[in-house]
PASEBA-1860 file (N, C-alpha, C; in nm, 3 decimals):
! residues 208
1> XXXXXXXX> -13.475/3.263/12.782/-13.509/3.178/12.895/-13.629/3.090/12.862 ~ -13.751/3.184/12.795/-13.863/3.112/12.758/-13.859/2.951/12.683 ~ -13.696/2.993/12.594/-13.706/2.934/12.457/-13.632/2.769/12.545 ~ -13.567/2.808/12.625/-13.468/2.683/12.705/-13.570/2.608/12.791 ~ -13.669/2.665/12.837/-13.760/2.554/12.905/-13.880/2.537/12.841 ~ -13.880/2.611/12.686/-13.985/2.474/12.599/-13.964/2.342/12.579 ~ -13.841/2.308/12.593/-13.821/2.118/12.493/-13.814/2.110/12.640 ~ -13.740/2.154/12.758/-13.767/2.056/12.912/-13.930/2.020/12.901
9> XXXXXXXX> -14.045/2.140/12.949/-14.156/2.127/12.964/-14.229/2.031/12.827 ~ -14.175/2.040/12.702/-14.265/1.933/12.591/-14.225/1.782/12.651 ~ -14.074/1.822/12.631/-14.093/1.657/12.753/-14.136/1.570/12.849 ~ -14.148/1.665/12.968/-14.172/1.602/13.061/-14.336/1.568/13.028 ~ -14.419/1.687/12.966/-14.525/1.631/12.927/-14.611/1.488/12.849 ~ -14.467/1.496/12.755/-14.475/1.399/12.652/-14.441/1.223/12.724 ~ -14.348/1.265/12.845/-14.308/1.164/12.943/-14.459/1.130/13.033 ~ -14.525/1.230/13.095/-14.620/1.213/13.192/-14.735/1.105/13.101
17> XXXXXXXX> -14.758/1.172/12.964/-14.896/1.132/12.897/-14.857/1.006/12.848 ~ -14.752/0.958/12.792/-14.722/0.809/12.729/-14.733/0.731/12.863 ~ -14.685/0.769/13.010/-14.687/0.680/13.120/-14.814/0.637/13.171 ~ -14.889/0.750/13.146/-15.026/0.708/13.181/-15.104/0.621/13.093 ~ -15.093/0.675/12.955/-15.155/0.558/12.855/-15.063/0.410/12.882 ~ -14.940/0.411/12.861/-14.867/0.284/12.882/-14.952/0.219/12.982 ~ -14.932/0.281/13.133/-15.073/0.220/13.253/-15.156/0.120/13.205 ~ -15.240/0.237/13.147/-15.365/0.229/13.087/-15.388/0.117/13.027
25> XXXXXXXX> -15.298/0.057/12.938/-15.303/-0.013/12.863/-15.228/-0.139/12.888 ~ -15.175/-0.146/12.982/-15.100/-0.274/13.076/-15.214/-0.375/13.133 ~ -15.194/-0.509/13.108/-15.300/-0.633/13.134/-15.316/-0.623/13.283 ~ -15.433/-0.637/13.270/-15.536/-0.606/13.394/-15.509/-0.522/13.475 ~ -15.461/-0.394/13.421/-15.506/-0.255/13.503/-15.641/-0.250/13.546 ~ -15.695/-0.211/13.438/-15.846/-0.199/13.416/-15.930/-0.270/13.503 ~ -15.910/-0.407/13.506/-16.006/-0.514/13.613/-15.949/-0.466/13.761 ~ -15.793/-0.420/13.740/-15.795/-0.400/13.939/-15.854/-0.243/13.955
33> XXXXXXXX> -15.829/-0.221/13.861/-15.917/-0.035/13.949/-16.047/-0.003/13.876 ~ -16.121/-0.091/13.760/-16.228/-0.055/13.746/-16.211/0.026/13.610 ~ -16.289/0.000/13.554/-16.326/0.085/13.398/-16.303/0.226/13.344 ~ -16.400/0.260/13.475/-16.396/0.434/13.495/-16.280/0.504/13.519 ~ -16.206/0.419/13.605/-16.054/0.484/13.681/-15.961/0.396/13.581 ~ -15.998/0.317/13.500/-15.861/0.333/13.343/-15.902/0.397/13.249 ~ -16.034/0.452/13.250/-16.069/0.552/13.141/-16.018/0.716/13.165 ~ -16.038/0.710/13.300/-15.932/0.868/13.314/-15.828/0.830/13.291
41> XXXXXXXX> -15.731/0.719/13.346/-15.611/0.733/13.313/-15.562/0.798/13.165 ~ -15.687/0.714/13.100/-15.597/0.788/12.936/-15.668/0.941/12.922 ~ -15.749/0.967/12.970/-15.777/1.157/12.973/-15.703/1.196/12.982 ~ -15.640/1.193/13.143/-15.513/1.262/13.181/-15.389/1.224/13.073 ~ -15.388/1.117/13.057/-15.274/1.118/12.962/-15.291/1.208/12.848 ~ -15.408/1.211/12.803/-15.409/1.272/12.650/-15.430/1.445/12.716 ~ -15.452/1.505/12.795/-15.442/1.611/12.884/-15.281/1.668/12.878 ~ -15.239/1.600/12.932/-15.064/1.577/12.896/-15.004/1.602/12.788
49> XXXXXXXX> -15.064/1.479/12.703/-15.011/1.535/12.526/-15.075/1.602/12.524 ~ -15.143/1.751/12.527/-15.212/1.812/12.453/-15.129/1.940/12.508 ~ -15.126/1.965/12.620/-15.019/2.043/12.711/-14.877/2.061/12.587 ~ -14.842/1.918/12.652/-14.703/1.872/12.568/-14.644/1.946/12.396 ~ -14.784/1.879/12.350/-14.802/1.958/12.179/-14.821/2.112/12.125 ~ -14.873/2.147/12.287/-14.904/2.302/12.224/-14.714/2.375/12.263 ~ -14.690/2.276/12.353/-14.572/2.343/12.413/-14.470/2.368/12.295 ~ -14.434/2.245/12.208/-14.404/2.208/12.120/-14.441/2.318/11.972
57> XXXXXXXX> -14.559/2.346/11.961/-14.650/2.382/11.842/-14.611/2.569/11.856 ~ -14.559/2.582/11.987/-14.592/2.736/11.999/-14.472/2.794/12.123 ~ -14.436/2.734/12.169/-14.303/2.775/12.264/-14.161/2.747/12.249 ~ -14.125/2.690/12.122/-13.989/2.607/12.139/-13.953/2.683/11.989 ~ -13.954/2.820/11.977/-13.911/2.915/11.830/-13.947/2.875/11.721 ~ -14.110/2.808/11.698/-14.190/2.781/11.571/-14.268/2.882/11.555 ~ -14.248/2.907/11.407/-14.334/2.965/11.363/-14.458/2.959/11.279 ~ -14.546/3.006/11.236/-14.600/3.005/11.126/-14.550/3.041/10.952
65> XXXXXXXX> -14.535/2.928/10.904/-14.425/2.909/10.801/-14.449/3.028/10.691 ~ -14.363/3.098/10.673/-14.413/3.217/10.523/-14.284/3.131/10.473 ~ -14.284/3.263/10.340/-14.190/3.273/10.193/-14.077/3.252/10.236 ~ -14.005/3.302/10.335/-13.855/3.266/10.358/-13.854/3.131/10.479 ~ -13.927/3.080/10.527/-13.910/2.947/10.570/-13.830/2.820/10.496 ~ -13.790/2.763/10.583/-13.657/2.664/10.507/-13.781/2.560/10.482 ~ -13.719/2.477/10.417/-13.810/2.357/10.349/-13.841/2.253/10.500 ~ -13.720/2.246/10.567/-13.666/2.159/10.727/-13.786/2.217/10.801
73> XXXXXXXX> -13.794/2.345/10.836/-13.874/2.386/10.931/-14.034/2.413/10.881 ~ -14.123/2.387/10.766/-14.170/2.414/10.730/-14.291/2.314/10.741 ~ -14.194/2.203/10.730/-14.205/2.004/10.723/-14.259/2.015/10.905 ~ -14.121/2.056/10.967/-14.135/2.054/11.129/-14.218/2.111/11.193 ~ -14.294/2.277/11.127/-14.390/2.311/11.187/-14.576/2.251/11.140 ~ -14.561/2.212/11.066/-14.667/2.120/10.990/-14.673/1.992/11.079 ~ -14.577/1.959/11.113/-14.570/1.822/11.209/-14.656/1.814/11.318 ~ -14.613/1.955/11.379/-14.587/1.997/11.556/-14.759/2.029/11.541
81> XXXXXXXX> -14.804/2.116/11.378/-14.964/2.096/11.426/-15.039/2.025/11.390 ~ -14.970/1.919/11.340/-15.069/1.777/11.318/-15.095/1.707/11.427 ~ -14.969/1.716/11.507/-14.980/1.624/11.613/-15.103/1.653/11.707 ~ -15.056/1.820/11.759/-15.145/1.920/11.812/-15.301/1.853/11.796 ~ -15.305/1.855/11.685/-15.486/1.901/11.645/-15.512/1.688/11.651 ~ -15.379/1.592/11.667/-15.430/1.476/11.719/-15.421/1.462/11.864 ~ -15.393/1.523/11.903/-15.356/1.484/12.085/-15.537/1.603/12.097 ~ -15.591/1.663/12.065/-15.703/1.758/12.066/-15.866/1.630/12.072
89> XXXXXXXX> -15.823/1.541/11.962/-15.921/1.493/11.907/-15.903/1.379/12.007 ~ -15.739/1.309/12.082/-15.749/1.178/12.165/-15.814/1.240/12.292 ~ -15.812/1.407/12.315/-15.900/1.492/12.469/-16.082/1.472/12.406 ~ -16.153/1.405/12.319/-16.225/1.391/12.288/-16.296/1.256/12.296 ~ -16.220/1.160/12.232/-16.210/1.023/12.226/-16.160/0.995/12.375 ~ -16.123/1.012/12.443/-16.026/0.979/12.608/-16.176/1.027/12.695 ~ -16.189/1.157/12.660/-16.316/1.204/12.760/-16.475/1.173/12.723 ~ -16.478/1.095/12.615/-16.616/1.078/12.582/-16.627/0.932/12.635
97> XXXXXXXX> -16.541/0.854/12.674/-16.526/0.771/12.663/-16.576/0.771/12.868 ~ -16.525/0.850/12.902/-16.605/0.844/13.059/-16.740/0.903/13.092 ~ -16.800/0.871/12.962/-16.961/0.895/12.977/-17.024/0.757/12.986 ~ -17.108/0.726/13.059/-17.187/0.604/13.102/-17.248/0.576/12.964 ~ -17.327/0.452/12.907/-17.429/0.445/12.865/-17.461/0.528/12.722 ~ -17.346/0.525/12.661/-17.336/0.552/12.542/-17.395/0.451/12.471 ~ -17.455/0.510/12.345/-17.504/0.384/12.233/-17.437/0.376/12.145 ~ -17.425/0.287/12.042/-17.334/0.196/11.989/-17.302/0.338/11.862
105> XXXXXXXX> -17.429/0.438/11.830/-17.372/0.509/11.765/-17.286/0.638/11.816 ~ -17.371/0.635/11.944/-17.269/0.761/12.019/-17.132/0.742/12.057 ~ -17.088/0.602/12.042/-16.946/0.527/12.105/-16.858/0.529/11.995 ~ -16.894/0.532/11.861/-16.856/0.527/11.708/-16.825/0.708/11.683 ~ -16.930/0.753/11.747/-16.876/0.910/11.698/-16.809/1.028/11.748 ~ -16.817/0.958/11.896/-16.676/1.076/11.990/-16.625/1.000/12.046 ~ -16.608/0.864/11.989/-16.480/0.785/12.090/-16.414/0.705/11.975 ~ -16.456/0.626/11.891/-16.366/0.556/11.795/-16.299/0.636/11.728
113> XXXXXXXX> -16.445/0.702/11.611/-16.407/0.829/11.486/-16.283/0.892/11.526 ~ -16.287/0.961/11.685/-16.177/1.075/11.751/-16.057/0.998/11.717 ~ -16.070/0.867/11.790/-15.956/0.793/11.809/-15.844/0.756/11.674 ~ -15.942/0.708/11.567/-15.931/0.721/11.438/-15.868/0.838/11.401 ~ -15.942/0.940/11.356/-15.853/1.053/11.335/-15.780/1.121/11.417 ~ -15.748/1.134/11.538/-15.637/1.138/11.617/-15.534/1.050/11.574 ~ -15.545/0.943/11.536/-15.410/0.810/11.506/-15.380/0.862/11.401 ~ -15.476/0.915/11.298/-15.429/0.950/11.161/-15.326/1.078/11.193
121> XXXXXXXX> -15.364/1.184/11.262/-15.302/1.293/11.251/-15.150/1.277/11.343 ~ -15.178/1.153/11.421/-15.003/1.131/11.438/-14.941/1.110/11.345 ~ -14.974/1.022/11.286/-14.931/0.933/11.173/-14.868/1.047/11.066 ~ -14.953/1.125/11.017/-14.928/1.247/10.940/-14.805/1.313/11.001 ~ -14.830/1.367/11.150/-14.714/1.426/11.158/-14.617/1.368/11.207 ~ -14.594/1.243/11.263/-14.468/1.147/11.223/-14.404/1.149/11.054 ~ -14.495/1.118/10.967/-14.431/1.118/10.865/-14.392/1.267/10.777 ~ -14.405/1.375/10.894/-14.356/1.483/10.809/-14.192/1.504/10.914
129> XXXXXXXX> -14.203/1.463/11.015/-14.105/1.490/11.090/-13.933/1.416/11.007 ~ -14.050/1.282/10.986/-13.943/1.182/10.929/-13.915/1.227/10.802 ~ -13.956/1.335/10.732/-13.946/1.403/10.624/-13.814/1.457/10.616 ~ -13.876/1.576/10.757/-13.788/1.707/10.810/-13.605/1.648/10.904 ~ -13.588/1.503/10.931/-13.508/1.469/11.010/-13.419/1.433/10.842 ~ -13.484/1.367/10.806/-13.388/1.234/10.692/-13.354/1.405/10.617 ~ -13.412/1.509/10.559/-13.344/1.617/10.522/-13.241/1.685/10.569 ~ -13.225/1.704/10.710/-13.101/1.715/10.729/-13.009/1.609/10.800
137> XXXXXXXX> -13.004/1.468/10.810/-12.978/1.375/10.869/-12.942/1.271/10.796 ~ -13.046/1.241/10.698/-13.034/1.131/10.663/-13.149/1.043/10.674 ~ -13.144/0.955/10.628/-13.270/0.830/10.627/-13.189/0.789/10.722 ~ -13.069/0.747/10.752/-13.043/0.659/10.864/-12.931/0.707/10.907 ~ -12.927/0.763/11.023/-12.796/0.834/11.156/-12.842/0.818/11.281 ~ -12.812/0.754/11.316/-12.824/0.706/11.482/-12.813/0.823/11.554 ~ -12.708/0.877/11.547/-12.638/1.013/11.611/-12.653/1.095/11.582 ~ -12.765/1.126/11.516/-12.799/1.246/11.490/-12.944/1.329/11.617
145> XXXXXXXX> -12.932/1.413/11.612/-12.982/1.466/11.761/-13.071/1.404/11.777 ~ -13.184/1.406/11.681/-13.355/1.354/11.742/-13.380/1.230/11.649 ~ -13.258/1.127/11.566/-13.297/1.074/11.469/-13.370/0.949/11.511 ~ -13.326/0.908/11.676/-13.403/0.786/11.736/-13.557/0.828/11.780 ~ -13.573/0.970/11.852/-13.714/0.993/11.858/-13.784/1.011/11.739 ~ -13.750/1.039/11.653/-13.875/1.077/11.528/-13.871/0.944/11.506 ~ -13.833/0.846/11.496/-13.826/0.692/11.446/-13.933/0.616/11.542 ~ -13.873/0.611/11.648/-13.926/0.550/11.799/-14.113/0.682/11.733
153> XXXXXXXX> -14.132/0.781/11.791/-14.235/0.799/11.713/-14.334/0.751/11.621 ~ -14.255/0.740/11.527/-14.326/0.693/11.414/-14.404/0.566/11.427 ~ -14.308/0.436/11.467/-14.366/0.317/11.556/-14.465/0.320/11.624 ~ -14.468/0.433/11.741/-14.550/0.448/11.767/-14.685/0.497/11.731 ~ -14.699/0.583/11.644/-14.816/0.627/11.540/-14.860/0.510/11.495 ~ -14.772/0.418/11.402/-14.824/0.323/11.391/-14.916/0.254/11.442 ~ -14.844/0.236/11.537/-14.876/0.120/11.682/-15.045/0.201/11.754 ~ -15.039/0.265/11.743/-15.174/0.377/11.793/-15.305/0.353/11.645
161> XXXXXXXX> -15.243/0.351/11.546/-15.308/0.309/11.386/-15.402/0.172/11.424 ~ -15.314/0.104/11.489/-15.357/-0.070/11.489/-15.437/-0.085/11.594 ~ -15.370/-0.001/11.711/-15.509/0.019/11.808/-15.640/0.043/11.772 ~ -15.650/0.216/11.697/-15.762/0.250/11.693/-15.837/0.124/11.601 ~ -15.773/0.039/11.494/-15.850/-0.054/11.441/-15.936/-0.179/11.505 ~ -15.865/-0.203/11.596/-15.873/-0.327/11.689/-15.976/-0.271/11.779 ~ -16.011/-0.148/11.800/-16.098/-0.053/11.897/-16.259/-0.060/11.816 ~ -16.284/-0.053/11.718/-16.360/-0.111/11.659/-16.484/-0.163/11.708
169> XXXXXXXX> -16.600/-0.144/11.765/-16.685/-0.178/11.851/-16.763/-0.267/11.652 ~ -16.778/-0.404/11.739/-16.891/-0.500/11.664/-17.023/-0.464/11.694 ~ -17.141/-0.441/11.611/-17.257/-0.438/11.639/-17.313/-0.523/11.697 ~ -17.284/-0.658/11.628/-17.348/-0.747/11.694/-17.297/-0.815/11.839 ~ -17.227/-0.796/11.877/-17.126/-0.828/12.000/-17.132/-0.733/12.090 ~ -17.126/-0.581/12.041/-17.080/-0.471/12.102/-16.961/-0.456/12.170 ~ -16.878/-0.528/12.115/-16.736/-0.555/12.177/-16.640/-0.517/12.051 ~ -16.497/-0.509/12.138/-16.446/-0.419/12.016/-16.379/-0.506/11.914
177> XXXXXXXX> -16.375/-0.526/11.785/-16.311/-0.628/11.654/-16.165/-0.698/11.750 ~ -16.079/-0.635/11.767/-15.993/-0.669/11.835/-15.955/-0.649/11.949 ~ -15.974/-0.686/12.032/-15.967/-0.610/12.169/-15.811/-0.621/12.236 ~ -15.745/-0.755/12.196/-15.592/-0.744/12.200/-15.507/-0.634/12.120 ~ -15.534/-0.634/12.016/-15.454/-0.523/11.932/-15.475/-0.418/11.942 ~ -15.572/-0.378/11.980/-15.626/-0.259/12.077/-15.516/-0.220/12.185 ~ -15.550/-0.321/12.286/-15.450/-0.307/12.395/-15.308/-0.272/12.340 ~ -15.301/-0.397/12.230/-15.097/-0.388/12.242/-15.088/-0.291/12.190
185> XXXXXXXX> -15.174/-0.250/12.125/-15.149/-0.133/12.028/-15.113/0.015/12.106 ~ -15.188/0.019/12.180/-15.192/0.117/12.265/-15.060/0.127/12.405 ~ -15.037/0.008/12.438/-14.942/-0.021/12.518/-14.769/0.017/12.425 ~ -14.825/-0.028/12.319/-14.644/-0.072/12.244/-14.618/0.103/12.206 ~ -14.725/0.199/12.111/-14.749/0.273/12.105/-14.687/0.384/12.220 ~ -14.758/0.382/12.328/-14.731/0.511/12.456/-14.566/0.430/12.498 ~ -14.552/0.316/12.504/-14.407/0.308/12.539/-14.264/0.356/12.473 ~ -14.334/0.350/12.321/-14.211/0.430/12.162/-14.202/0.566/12.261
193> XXXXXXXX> -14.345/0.629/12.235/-14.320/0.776/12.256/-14.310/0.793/12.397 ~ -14.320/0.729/12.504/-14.250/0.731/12.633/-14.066/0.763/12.624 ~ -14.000/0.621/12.550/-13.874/0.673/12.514/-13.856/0.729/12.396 ~ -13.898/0.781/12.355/-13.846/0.907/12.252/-13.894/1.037/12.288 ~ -13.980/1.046/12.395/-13.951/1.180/12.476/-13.821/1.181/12.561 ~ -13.791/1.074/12.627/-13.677/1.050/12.711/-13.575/1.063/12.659 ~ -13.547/1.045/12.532/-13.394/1.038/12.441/-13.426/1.180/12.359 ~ -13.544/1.283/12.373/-13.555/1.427/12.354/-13.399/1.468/12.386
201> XXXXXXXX> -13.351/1.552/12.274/-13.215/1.634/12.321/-13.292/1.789/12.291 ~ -13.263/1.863/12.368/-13.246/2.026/12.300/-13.227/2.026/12.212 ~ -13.306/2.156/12.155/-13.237/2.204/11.976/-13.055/2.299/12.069 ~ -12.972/2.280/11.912/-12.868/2.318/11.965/-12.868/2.469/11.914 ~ -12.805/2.565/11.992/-12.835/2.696/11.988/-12.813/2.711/11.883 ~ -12.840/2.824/11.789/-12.830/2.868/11.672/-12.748/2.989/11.672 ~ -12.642/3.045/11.625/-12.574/3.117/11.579/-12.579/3.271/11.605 ~ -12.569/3.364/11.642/-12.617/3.498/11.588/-12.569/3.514/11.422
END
């Protein structure tokens, strides 16, 4: 029973937290409700993924990989805690970020840095997933159970990559290098993994 409402609950999580960042990151949210109230938005979102990832990392029949682990699941559980330990670091970067009156170095070291290595550790475990899918799938099958979410994913990692760059606070400006690519980044990003939680299928039962 446990094992049948892990991938419902990783979903809906994975659905709640991309909707809120998507929000978040939609042109002129921010100016109609104010700074503070689009800076929680992405807490809660990353609150969500973090929920979402552990659900994923520890409820849905993963293990901790030994000697008889398949090469497929080994890739997949390496994924599930990369992601984990990045959705950890965006509850860092998301919540430091609703502190007033940060200085330009305190804004660089629990809100970019996080953001930074949070993007990296998607990125990582996108590209182990896309490892673990194209091994039994293929590099390219449409129809294969999860072959559009790990893809749609990956985009999105990306797309979260280009953000955190564009996020970038200038010294001399104190504004961020890119502040559009930031946004799209973040917008194009939570919308991949919005639908590729949505096109989530169940694992299909396994055999006795």
């Amino acid at each position: 029973m446990g094992q049948k409402l892990g991938p419902r609950r990783e979903s809906l999580g994975f659905v709640i937290g991309s909707a809120l960042f998507a929000l978040g990151a939609c042109p002129g949210y921010a100016s109609a409700v104010g700074s503070e109230t689009g800076n929680l938005t992405y807490f809660v979102g990353s609150l969500f993924f973090t929920g979402a990832a552990f659900v994923q990392l520890r409820l849905t029949g993963r293990t901790v990989p030994g000697t008889a682990t398949t090469v497929v699941d080994r890739y997949d559980w390496w994924s599930a805690l990369a992601q984990f330990v990045g959705t950890l670091l965006f509850n860092v970067s998301t919540g430091a970020a609703l502190v007033r009156d940060l200085s330009l170095g305190e804004h660089r070291e629990f809100v970019w840095q996080p953001d930074v290595f949070g993007s990296a550790c998607f990125l990582v475990a996108s590209a182990l997933a896309v490892v673990a899918t194209t091994d039994v799938d293929g590099l390219w099958d449409p129809h294969a159970r999860n072959w559009t979410s790990t893809w749609l994913n990956t985009i999105g990692s990306v797309a979260f990559g280009v953000s955190a760059g564009g996020a970038l606070v200038v010294p001399d400006t104190h504004r961020p290098e890119n502040a559009a690519a930031a946004d799209l980044g973040t917008l194009v990003g939570a919308l991949c993994f919005l639908i590729a939680a949505l096109t989530m299928k169940p694992p299909t039962p396994r055999l006795a």
